[in-house]
N, C-alpha and C positions, 0 to 999 in steps of 0.2 A: 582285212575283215576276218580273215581264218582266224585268229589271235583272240577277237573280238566273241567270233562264235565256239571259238575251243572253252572258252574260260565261262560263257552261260550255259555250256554242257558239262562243265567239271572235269575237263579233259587236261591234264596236264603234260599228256606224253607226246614227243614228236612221231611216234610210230605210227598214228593213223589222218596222218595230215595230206596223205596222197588222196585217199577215203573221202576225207572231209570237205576238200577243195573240190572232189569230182561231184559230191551232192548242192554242193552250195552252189553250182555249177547249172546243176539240174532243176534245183531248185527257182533261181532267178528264172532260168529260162521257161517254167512252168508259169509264173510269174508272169515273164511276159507276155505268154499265150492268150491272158487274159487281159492282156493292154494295163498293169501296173505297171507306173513310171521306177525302171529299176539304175536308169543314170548317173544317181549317185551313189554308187553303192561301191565304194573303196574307200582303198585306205587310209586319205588324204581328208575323205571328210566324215571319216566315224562314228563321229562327235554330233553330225548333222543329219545325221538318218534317223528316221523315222524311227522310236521304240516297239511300234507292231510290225514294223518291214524286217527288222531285224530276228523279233519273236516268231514272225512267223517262217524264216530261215533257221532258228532254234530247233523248232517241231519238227521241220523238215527233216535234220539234220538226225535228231532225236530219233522218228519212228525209222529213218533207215540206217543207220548204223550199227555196225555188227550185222552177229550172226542170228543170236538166239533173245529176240527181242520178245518181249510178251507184252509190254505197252505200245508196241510198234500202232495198232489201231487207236490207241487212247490219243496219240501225238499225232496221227495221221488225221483226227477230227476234229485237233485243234488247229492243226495246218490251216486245214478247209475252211473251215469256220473265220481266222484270218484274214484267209486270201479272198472268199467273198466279200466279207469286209472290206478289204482295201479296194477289191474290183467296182465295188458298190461308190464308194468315197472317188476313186479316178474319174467314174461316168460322170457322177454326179458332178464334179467340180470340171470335168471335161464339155457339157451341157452349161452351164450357169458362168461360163468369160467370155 
């Protein structure tokens, strides 16, 4: 997945892949707090994840990286915005089987 989210942030360098593994880290887990199904979320099925589960680990990724971010709040609202979303779509399809 690092690979997957380094290359929707335009990151070509291996030098901040410590960085990005500990957010993406943070991120799922923020995720989970709100009961989105994060299970699939490697490497083996890339291909099969969710394009907003993934997006909304972009944002993530996005408003905290680095130092001197100045959209840090513009990505941090998409994040949000997201993650309700998905939080929304779990209950719901969690309620309705």
């Amino acid at each position: 997945m690092l690979d997957e989210i380094k290359k929707r942030c335009y990151i070509t360098s291996d030098l901040f892949d410590d960085e990005i593994k500990s957010l993406i880290n943070a991120c799922i887990r923020d995720l989970k707090d709100v009961n989105i199904d994060t299970s699939n979320l490697d490497d083996k099925n890339i291909d099969k994840i969710d394009g907003q589960l993934l997006n909304c680990i972009v944002n993530y990724v996005k408003a905290y990286r680095g130092n001197d971010r100045t959209d840090t709040e513009q990505y941090l609202k998409m994040y949000e915005s997201l993650k309700n979303k998905l939080s929304l779509q779990e209950s719901y399809e969690a309620n309705n089987e």
